[in-house]
C-alpha positions in Angstrom: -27.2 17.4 -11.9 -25.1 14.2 -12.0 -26.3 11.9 -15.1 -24.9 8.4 -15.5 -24.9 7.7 -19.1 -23.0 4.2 -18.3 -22.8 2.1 -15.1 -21.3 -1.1 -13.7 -23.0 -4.0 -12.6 -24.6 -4.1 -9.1 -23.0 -4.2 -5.8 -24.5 -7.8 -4.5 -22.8 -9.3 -7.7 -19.9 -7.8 -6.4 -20.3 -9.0 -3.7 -20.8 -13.0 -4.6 -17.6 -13.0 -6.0 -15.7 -11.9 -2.7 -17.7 -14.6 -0.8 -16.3 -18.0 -3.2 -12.6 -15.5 -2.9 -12.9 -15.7 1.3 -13.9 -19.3 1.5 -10.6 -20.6 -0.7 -8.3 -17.9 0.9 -9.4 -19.4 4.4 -9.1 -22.8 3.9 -5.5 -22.5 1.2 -4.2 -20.3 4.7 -5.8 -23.1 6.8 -3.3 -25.9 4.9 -0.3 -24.0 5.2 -0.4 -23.4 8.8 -1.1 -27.3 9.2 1.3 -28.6 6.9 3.8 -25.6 6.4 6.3 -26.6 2.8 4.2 -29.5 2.1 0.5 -27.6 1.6 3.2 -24.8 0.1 4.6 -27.1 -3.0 1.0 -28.9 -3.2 -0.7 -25.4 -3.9 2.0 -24.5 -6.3 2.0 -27.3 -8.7 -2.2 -27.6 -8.5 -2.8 -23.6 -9.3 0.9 -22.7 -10.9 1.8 -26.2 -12.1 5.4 -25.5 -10.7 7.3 -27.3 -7.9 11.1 -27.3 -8.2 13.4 -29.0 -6.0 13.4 -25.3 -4.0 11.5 -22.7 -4.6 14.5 -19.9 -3.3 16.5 -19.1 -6.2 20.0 -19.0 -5.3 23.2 -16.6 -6.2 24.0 -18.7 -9.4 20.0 -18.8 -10.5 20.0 -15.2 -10.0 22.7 -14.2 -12.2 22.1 -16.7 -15.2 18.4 -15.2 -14.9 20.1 -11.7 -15.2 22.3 -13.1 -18.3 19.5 -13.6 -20.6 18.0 -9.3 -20.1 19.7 -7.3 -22.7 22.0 -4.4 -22.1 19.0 -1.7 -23.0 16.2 -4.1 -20.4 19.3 -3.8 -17.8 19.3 0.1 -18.7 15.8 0.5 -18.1 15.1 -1.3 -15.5 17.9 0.9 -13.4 16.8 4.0 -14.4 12.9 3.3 -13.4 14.8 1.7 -9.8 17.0 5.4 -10.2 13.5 7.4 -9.9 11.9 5.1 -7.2 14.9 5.2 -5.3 15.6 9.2 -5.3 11.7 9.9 -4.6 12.0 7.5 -1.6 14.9 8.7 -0.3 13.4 12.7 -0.7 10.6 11.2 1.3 12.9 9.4 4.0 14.8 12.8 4.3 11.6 14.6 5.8 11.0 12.0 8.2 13.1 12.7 11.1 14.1 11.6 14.5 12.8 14.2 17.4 14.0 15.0 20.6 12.5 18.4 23.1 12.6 19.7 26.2 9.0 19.6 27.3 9.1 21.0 30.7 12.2 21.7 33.0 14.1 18.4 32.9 10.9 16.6 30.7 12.5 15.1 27.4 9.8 13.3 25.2 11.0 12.2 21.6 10.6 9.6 19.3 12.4 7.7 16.5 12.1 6.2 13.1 12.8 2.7 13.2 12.2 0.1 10.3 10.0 -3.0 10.6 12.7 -5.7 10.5 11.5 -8.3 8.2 9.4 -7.8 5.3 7.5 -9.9 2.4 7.2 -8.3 -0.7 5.1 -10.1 -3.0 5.1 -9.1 -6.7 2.3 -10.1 -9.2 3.3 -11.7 -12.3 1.1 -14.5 -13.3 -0.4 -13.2 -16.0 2.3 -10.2 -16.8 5.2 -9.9 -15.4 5.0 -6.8 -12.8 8.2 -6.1 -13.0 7.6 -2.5 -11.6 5.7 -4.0 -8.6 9.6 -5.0 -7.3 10.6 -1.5 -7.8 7.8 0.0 -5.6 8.1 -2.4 -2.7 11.8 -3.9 -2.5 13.5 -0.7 -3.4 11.1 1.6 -1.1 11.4 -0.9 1.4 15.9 -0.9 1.1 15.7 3.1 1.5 13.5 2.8 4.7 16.4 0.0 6.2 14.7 -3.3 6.4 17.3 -5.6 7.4 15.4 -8.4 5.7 13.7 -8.1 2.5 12.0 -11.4 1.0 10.5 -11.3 -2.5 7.9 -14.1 -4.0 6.6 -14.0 -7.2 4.7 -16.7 -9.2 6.4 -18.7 -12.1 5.7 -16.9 -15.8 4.7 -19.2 -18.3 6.5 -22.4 -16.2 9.5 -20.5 -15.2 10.8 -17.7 -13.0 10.5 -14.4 -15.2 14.0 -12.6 -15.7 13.3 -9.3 -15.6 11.0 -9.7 -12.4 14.4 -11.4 -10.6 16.6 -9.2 -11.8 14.1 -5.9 -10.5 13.8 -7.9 -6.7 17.7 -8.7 -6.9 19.2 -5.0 -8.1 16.7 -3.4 -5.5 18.0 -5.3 -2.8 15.8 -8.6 -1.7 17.9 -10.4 0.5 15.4 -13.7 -0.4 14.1 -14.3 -3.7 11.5 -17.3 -4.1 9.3 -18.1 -6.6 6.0 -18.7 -5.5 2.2 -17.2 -6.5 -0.6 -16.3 -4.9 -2.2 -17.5 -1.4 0.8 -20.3 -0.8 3.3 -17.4 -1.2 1.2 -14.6 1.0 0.8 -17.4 3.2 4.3 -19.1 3.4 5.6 -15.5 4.1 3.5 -14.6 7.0 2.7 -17.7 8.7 6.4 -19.6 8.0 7.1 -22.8 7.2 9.9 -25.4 8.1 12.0 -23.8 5.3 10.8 -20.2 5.4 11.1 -17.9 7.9 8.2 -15.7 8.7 8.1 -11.8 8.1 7.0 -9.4 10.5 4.8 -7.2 6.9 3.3 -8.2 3.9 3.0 -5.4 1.2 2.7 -5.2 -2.7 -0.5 -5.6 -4.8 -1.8 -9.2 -6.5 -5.3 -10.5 -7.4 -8.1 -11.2 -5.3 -6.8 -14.3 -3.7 -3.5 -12.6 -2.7 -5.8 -9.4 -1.4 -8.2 -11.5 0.2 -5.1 -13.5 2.1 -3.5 -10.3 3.5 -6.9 -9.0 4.4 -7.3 -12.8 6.8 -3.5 -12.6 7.4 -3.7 -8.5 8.8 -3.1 -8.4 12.7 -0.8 -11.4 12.9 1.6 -9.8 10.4 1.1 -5.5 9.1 0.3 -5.4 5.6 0.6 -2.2 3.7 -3.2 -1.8 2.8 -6.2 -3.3 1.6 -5.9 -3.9 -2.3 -8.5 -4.8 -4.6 -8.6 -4.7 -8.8 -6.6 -1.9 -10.0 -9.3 1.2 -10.8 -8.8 4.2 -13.0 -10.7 7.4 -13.4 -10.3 10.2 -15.7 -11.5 13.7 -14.8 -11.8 15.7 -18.0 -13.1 18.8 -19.9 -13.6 19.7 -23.0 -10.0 20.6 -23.1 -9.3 17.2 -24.4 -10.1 15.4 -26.7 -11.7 11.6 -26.6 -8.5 9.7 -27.9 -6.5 11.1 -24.8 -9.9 10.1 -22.4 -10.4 6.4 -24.0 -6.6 5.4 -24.3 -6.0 6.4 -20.3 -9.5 4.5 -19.3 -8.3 1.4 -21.4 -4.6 1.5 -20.1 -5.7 0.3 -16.9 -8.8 -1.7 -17.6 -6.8 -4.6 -19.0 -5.4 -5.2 -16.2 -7.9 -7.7 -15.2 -12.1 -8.7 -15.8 -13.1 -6.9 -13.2 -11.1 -3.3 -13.0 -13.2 -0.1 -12.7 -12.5 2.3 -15.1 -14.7 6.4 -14.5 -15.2 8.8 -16.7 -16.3 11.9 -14.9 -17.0 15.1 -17.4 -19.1 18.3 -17.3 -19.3 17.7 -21.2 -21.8 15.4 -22.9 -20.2 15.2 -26.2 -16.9 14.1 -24.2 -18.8 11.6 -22.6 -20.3 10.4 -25.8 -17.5 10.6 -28.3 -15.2 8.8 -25.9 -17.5 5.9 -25.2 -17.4 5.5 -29.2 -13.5 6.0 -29.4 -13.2 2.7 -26.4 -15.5 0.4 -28.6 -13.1 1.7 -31.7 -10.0 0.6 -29.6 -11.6 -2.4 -28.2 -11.1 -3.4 -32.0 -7.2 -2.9 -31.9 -6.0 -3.3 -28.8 -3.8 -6.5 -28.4 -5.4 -7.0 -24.8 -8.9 -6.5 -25.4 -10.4 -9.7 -24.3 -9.5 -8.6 -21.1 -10.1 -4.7 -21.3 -13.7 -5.1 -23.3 -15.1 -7.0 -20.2 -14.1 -4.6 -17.7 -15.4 -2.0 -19.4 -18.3 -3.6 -20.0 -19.2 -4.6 -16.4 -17.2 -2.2 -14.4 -17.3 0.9 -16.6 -18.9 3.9 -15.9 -19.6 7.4 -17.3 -20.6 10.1 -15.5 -21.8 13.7 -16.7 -22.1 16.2 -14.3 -23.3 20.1 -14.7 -20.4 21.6 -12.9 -17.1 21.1 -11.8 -18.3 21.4 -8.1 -20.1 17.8 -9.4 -17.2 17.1 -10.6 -15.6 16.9 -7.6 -18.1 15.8 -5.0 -18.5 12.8 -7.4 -14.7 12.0 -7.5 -14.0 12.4 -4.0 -17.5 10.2 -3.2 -15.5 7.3 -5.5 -12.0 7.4 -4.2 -10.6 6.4 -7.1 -7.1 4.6 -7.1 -5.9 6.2 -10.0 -7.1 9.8 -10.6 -6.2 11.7 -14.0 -7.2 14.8 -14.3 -7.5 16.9 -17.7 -9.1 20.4 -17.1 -8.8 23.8 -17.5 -7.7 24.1 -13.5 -6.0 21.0 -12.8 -4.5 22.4 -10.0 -7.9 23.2 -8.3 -8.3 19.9 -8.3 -5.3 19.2 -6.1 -6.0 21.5 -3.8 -9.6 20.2 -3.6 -9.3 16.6 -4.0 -8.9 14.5 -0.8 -10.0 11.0 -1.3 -7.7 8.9 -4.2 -5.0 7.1 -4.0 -2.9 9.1 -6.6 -3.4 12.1 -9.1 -2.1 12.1 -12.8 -2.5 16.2 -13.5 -2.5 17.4 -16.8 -2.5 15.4 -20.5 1.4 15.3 -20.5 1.1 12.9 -17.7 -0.8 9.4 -17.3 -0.6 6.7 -14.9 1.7 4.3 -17.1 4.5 6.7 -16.2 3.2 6.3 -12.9 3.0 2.7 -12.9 6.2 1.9 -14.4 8.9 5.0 -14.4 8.4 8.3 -13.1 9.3 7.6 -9.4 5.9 7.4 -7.0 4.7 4.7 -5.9 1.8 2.6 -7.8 1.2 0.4 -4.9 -2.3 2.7 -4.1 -5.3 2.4 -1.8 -8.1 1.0 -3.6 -12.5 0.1 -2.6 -12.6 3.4 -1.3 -9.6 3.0 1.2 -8.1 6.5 0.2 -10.3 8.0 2.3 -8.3 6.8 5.2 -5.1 5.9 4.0 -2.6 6.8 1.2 -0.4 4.4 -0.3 2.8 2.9 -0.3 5.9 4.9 0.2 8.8 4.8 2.7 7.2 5.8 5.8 4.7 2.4 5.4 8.4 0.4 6.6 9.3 2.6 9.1 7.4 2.4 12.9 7.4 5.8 14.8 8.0 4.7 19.1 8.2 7.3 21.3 10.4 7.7 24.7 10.6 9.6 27.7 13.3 10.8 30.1 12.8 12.5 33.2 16.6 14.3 34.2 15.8 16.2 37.6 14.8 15.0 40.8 12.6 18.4 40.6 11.3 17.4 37.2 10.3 13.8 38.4 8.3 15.9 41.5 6.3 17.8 39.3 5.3 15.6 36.8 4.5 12.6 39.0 1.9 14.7 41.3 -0.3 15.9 38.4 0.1 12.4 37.2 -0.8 11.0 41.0 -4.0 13.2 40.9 -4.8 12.0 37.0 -4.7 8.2 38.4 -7.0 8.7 40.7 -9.9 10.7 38.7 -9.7 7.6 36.9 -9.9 5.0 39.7 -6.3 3.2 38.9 -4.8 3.2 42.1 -1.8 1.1 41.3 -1.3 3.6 38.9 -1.5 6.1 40.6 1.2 4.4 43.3 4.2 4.7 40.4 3.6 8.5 40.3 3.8 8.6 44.4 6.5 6.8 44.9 8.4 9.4 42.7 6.6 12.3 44.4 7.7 11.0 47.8 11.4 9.7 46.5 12.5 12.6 44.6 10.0 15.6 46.0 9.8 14.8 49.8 6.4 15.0 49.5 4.2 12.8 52.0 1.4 11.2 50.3 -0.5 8.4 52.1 -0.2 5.1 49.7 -3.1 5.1 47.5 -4.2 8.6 48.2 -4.0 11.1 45.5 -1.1 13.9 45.8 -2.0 17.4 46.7 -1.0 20.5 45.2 1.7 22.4 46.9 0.4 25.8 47.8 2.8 28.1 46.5 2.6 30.8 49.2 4.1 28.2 51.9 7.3 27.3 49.7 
């Protein structure tokens, strides 16, 4: 039996908030196509109260931002790049160009070709995501984007340095810095001064999800994204410090950021939701944190791990870390989440910030359809065909004549023909579907 001993508020209140979110993103998007750098530098000084002479920073801006980082933030900030990087290219590696002989003188193959222009946008109004410029400018280098651009908003009036220097040393050919809907926007739609991107990808608030949710079909985007969720799948194998500190680690993140405790063990359940109201009392961010948990916070106690995991999979979870006694069971069983954290020595900090995958993850239930960022999210697979003997071209075109037909396309059925006739000698009135050849008269 599945017992919630804490949920979050209901769905239509959810709801309501997306609603005032769709109505601004519309009408901000609406501005910029009308009035391009104008309804760009208007937006930016009314939400951001920023609006320099040009919002691209150039060589010389980028550098004296760079000067101010320390040689230990430089250090840092390489080696989390380092781990990005080499995961990427591992992934990159497996994808590979293919090329076979279907039939007698039937080639069929495909190739991996990256997207060529791409707008990353990294988060950084309220913190500074510096690791969001890792995830999507390095990933996105790796796959062979000829042109990277990179927006993020102003931090506290300025551009942040470690933000610029993560987009720069991960290869953005464009740096700006812009927030929100007038960046998602100037990126995709284009301006007199900006030229538009063929992708939008990295994670941002509602306004910036909402924008490449209106925005997707005219440009690709890498998913959906809502508020950053987190869910911890434990036993009594841990202990309520480790449960609390990994729920609360991602609930500050914003007000509204779902944070799940799923457990087979009541006293888990109950001693961690007294450890969280002990480290609401502490924790630097708990303004922010406290409210989350408070609206979007839930606990769940199931009977069995079979609960367990119907419950987890039912959720999707963004972030999934998972503290049993058969963590590994879990992997094998788990099939809807958007990343798994297995075992205590792990978390999704390291994750987030350091150890190498991705954090740009599906969230609102979008891992059951779609994984999330990685390297293979800026490359696009086309196929291609080549036909090499006139016998080849014969054989293939008469199954395909007959095909046409069963479906009523005549015309199409008129480009397999004219191959059966050219390069088969076959006679086949025009529009008329080709016969098989009876074998016993060759």
């Amino acid at each position: 039996m599945i017992n919630y001993l804490k949920k979050s508020i209901a769905e239509d209140e959810k709801a309501l908030e997306k609603n005032n979110v769709k109505e601004i993103v519309a009408d901000g998007l609406r501005q910029i196509e009308e009035h391009g750098d104008n309804a760009v530098r208007e937006m930016s000084d009314r939400f951001d109260n920023y609006s320099p002479a040009d919002f691209r920073l150039t060589q010389a801006d980028i550098d004296a931002l760079m000067a101010t980082l320390s040689a230990q933030e430089l250090t840092d900030l390489k080696f989390a790049q380092a781990q990005v990087r080499n995961f990427a290219l591992a992934q990159r590696a497996s994808m590979t160009d293919i090329e076979v002989e279907t039939l007698p003188g039937v080639v069929l193959g495909h190739k991996n070709i990256p997207v060529q222009s791409v707008g990353c946008y990294v988060p950084g109004g309220k913190f500074p995501m510096v690791a969001s410029a890792h995830m999507s400018v390095v990933t996105a280098n790796v796959a062979g984007v000829p042109r990277i651009v990179a927006m993020t908003p102003p931090f506290n009036g300025k551009p942040n340095a470690a933000v610029i220097t993560a987009m720069h040393l991960g290869g953005a050919h464009e740096i700006y810095v812009l927030g929100g809907i007038q960046a998602v926007g100037a990126m995709a739609l284009g301006t007199e001064s900006i030229k538009p991107v063929h992708m939008l990808v990295g994670p941002g608030n509602a306004y910036v999800a909402e924008a490449k949710r209106q925005l997707y079909g005219r440009v690709g985007i890498d998913l959906f994204a809502g508020p950053t969720e987190t869910m911890v799948i434990a036993d009594d194998t841990v202990d309520a410090e480790l449960c609390a500190t990994d729920l609360l680690g991602q609930a500050e993140h914003g007000y509204n950021s779902p944070a799940v405790l799923i457990t087979n063990s009541r006293q888990l359940a109950v001693d961690t939701m007294a450890e969280i109201e002990r480290l609401l009392q502490i924790l630097p961010t708990a303004e922010t944190a406290s409210i989350s948990w408070r609206d979007y916070g839930e606990v769940i106690v199931c009977d069995t791990y079979e609960e367990m995991l119907d419950i987890a999979n039912e959720i999707s979870s963004e972030h999934v870390q998972v503290m049993t006694d058969r963590d590994d069971w879990f992997l094998e069983h788990m099939h809807s989440y958007g990343a798994l954290f297995l075992g205590p020595r792990t978390n999704v900090a390291n994750g987030d910030k350091v150890i190498g995958t991705n954090h740009t993850l599906p969230t609102e239930k979008a891992g059951r359809y779609t994984g999330g960022l990685w390297v293979g999210k800026f490359l696009k697979t086309h196929t291609y065909q080549k036909v090499l003997t006139d016998e080849a071209a014969a054989n293939i075109a008469e199954y395909g004549s007959r095909l046409c037909i069963l479906e009523g396309f005549v015309g199409h059925a008129e480009q397999c023909n004219v191959r059966a006739r050219r390069y088969g000698g076959r006679n086949i009135p025009y529009g008329e579907a080709a016969q098989p050849i009876d074998k016993a008269d060759l």
